[in-house]
Phi, psi and omega in degrees: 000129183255168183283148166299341119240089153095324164312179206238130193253112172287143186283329166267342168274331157311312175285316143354288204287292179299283168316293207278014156080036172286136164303332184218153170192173194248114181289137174311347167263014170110000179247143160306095148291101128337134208205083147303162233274327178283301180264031167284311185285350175280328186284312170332287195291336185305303139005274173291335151324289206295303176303332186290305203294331207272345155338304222279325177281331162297320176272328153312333212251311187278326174320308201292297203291331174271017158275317189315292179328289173303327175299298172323318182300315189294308191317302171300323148064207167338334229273340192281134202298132172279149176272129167310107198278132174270145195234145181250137186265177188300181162311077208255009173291320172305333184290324160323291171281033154228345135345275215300325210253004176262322185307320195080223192271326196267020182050215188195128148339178163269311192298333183279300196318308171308294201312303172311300201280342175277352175266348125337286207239112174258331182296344207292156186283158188280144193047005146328319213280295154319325164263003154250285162026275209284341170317280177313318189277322159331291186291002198075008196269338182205159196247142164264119171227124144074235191254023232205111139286163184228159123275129217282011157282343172239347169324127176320133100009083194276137193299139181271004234231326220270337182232054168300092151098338200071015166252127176281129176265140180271115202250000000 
């Protein structure tokens, strides 16, 4: 709120002062006021008149902007482009472990794996395929080798036989 002259009125010392019916007080631009009771309370309602009216024109105003809106809303009608609702595709971790459990011993690339599940799911998203994977292998569910997942029930073995001693057996 600003003062009359030019300074700025705390909103609560304004209600204090002003609204509450003290008789004399030092006004935030520095001046001393005297106030009798009458026309202390005539300046309060008078006051309070004013807030009500600049309420009711503030709400008129906004009443007015959701007309505005809504007319606008109509307008664009069909014409407005929709935004493209992204659909969350199904679950494709089952789909995976029963890929990884068809691959068998001879396991499966992340590129093989992906190609198979996107010829299911054509929505699934890029590197999905691969961070269930990587997941997976995390949890223990699949062995990592060379360029190859296993289901860790088929994961290659290594011959125990094959490095004896630091002598390589020969076969």
């Amino acid at each position: 709120m600003l003062c009359p002259h030019g300074g700025m009125v705390d909103a609560a010392v304004f209600k204090t002062e002003i609204l509450g019916g003290m008789w004399g007080f030092e006004s935030p631009c520095g001046h001393q006021v005297s106030l009798s009771k009458e026309s202390d309370m005539a300046t309060a309602k008078e006051q309070q008149m004013k807030i009500k009216a600049k309420l009711e024109a503030v709400r008129k105003q906004i009443d007015e902007l959701r007309i505005q809106e809504k007319l606008l809303i109509e307008l664009l009608g069909d014409d407005a482009p929709a935004k493209p609702v992204r659909q969350r595709s199904p679950s494709i971790k089952p789909l995976v472990l029963d890929y990884m459990k068809a691959a068998g011993e001879s396991g499966a690339t992340t590129a093989e794996v992906d190609a198979a599940i996107r010829a299911q799911v054509p929505t699934v998203a890029k590197d999905t395929v691969g961070s269930i994977l990587s997941r997976l292998k995390g949890d223990g569910a699949l062995v990592y080798e060379g360029e190859r997942y296993y289901e860790k029930k088929f994961a290659p073995r290594p011959n125990p036989f094959s490095d004896v001693g630091g002598l390589r057996a020969v076969s």
